[in-house]
FIKOLZA-1660 file (N, C-alpha, C; in steps of 0.1 Angstrom, whole numbers, plus 5000, padded with zeros to 4 digits):
% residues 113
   i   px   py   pz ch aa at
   1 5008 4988 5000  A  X  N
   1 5000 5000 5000  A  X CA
   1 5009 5012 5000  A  X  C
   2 5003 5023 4992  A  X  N
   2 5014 5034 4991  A  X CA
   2 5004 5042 4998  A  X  C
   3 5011 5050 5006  A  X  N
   3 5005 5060 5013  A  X CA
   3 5019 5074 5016  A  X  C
   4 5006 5085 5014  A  X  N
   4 5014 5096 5014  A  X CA
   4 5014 5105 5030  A  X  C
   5 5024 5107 5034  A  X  N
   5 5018 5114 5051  A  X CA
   5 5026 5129 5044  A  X  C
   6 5014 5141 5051  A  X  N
   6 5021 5154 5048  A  X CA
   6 5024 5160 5062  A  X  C
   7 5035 5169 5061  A  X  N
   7 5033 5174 5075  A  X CA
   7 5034 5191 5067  A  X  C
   8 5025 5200 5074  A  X  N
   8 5018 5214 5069  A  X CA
   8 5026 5225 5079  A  X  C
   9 5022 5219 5094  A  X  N
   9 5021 5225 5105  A  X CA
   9 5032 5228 5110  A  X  C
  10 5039 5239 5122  A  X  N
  10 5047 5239 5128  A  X CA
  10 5055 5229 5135  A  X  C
  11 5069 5225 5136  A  X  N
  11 5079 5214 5147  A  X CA
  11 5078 5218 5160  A  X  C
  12 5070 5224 5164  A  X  N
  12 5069 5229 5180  A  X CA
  12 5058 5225 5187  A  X  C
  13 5047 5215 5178  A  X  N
  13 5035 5208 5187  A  X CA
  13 5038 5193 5184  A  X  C
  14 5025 5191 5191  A  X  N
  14 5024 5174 5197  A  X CA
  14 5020 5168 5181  A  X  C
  15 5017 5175 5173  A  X  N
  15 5010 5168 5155  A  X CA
  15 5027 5168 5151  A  X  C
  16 5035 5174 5156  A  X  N
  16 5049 5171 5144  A  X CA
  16 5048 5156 5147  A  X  C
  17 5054 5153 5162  A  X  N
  17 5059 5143 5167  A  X CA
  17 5045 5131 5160  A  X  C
  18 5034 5131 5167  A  X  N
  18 5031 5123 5160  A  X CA
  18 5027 5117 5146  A  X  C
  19 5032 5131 5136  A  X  N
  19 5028 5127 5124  A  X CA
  19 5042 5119 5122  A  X  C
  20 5057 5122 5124  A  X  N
  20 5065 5111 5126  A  X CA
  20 5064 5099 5134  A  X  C
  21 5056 5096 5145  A  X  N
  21 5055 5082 5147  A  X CA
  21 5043 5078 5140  A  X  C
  22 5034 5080 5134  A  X  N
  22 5027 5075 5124  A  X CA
  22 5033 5067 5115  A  X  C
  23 5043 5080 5107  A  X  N
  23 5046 5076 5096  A  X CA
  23 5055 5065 5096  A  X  C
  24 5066 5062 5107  A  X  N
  24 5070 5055 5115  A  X CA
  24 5063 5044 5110  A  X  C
  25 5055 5038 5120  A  X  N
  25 5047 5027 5119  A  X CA
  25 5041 5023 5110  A  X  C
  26 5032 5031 5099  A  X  N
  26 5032 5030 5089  A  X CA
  26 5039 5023 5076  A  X  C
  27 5053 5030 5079  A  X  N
  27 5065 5029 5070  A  X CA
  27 5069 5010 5073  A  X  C
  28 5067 5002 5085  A  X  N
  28 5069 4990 5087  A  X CA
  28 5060 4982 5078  A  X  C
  29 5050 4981 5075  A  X  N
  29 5042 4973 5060  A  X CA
  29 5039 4980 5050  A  X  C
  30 5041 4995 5045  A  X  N
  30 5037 5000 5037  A  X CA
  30 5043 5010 5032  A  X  C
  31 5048 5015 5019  A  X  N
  31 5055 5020 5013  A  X CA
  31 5049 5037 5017  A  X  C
  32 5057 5047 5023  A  X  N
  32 5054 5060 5029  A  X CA
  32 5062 5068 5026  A  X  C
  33 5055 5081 5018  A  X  N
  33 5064 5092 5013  A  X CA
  33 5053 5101 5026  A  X  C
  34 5069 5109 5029  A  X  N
  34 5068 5118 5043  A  X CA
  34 5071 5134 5032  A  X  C
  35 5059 5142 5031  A  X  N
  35 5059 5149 5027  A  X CA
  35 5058 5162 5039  A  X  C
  36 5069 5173 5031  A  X  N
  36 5074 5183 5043  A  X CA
  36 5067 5194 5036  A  X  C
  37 5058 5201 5037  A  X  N
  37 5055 5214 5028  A  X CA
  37 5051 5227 5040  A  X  C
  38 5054 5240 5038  A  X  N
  38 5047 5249 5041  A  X CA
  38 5054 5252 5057  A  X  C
  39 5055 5254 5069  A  X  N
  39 5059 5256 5081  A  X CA
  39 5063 5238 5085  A  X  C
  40 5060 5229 5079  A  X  N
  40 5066 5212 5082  A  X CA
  40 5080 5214 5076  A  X  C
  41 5081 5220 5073  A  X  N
  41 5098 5221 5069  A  X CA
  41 5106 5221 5077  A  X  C
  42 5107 5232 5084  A  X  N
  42 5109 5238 5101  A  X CA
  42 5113 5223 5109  A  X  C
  43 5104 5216 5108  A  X  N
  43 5108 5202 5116  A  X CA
  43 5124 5192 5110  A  X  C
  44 5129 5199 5094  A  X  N
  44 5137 5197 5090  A  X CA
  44 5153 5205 5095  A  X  C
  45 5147 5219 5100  A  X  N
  45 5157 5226 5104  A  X CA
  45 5165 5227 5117  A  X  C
  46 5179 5229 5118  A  X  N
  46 5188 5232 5128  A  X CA
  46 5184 5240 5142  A  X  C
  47 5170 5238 5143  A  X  N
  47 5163 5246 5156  A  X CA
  47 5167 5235 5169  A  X  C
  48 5171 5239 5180  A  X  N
  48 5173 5236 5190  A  X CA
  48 5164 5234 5202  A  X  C
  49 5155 5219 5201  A  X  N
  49 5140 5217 5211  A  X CA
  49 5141 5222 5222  A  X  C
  50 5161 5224 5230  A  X  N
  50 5164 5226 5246  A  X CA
  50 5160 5238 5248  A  X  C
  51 5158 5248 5239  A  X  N
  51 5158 5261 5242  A  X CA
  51 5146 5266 5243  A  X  C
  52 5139 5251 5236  A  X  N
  52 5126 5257 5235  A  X CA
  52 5113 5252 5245  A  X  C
  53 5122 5241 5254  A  X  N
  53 5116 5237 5264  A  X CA
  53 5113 5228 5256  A  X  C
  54 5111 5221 5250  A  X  N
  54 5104 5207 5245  A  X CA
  54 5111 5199 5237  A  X  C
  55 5103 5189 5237  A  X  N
  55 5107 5174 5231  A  X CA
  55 5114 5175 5219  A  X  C
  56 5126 5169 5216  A  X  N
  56 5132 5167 5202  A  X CA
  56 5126 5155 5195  A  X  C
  57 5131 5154 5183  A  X  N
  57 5125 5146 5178  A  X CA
  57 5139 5136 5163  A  X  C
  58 5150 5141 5171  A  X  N
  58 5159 5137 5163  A  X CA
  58 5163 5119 5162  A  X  C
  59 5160 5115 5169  A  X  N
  59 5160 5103 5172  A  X CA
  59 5148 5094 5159  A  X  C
  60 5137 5100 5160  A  X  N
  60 5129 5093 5152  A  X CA
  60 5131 5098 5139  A  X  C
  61 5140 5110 5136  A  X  N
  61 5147 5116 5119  A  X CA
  61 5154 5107 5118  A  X  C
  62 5163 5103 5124  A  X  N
  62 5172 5090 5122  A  X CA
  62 5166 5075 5122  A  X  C
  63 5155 5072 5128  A  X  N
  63 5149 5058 5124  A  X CA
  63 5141 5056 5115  A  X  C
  64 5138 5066 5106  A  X  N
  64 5130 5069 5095  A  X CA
  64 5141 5057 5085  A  X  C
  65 5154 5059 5084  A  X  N
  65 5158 5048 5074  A  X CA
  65 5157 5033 5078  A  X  C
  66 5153 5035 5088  A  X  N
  66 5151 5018 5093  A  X CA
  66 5136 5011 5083  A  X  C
  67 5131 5019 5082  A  X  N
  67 5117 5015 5078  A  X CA
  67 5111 5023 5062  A  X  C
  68 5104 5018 5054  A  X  N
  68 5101 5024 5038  A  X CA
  68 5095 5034 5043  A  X  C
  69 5103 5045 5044  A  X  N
  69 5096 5057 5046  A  X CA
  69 5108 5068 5038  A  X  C
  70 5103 5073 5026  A  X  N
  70 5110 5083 5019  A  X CA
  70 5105 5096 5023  A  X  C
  71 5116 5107 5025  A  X  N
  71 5109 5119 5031  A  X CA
  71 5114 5131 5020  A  X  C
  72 5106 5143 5018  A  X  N
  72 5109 5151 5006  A  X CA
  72 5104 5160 5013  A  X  C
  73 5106 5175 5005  A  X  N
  73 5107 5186 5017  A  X CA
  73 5099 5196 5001  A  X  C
  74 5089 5201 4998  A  X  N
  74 5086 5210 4986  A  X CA
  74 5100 5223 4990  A  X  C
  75 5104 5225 4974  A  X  N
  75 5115 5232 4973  A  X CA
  75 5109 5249 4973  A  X  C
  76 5097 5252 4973  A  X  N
  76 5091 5270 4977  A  X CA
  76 5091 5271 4989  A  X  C
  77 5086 5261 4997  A  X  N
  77 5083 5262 5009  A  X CA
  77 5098 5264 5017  A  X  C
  78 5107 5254 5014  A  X  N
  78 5122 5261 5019  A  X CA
  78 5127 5275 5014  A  X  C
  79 5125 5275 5001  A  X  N
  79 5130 5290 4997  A  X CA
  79 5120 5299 5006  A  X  C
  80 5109 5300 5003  A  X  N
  80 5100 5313 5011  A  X CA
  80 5105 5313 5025  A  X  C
  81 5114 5303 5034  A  X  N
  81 5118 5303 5048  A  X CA
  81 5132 5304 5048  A  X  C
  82 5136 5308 5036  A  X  N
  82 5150 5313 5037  A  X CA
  82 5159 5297 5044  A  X  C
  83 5155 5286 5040  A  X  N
  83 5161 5272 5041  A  X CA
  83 5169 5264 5030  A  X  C
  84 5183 5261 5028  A  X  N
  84 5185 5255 5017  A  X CA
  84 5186 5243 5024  A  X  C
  85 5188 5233 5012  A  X  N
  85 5191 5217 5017  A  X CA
  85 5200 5214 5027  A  X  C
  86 5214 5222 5028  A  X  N
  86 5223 5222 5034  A  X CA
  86 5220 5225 5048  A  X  C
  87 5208 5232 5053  A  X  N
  87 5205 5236 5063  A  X CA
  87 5196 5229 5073  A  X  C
  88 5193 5220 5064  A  X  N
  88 5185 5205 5071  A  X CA
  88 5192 5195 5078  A  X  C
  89 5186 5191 5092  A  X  N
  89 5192 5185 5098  A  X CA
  89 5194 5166 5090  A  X  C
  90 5183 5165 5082  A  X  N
  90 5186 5151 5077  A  X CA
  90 5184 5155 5060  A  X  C
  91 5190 5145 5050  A  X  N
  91 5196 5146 5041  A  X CA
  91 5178 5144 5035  A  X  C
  92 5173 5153 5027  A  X  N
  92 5158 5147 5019  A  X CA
  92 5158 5151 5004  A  X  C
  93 5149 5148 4994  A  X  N
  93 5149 5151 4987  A  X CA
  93 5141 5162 4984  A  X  C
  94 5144 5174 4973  A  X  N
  94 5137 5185 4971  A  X CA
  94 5130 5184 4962  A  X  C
  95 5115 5186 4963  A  X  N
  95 5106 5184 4951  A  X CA
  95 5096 5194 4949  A  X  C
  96 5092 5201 4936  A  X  N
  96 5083 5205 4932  A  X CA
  96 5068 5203 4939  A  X  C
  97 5060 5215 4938  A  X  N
  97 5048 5209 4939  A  X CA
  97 5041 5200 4935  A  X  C
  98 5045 5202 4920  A  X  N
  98 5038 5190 4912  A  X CA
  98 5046 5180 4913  A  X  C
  99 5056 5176 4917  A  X  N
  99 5062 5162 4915  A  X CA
  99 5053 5155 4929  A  X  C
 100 5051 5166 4939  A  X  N
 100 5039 5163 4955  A  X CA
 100 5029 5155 4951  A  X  C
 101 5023 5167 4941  A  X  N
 101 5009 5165 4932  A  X CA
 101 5008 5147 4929  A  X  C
 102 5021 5145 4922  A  X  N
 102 5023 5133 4917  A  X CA
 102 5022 5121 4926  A  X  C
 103 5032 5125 4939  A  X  N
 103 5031 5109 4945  A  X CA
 103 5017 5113 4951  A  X  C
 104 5008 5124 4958  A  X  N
 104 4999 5118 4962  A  X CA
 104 4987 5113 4950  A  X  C
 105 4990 5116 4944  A  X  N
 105 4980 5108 4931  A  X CA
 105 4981 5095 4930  A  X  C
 106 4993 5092 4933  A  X  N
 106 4995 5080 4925  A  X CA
 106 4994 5068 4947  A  X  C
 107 4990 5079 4952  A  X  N
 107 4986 5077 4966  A  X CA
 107 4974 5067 4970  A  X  C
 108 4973 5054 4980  A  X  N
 108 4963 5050 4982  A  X CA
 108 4954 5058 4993  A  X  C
 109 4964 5065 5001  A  X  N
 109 4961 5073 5014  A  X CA
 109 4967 5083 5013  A  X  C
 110 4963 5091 5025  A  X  N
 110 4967 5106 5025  A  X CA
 110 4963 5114 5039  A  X  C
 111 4976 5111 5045  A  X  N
 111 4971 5118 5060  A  X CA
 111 4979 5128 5063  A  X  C
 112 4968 5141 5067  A  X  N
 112 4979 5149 5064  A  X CA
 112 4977 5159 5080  A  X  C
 113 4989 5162 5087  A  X  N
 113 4992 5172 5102  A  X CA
 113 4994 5184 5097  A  X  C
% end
């Protein structure tokens, strides 16, 4: 089953973290593109959780390659936040809207934080 998970929302609430353990679990029987668009970027970036009082989430960026879970980050949404690839804590791929458009089309599911 292909399923697409988006994350929309800010890295500073309880929907980051769980849309990464979803996709997580997910990603163990089912083929899961982790889609970053819009302020979900931010969950890509060199921001520091200690300072912010709360939970990191680096540990589950790193177990994402354990399990079929491909993660891509829309390439306006980094530009409009002043983010290049280099500036991302984990290595993803940069994609067009429409290449987005694409995998969730070709999507059985679509859950999106």
């Amino acid at each position: 089953m292909k399923i697409t998970v988006i994350l929309k929302g800010d890295p500073f609430s309880w929907k980051c973290q769980e849309a990464f353990r979803v996709a997580m679990a997910l990603g163990i029987n089912c083929e899961v593109n982790f889609v970053l668009i819009k302020d979900g970027v931010y969950a890509l970036s060199q921001w520091q959780s200690e300072e912010l009082d709360i939970e990191g989430f680096e540990r589950l960026l790193e177990n994402m390659d354990y399990v079929k879970v491909k993660m891509c980050a829309e390439d306006a949404s980094l530009e409009e936040r002043g983010l290049k690839k280099e500036d991302l804590k984990k290595e993803v791929e940069v994609k067009s809207i429409d290449d987005i458009r694409e995998l969730i089309k070709r999507s059985e599911a679509v859950v999106v934080w």
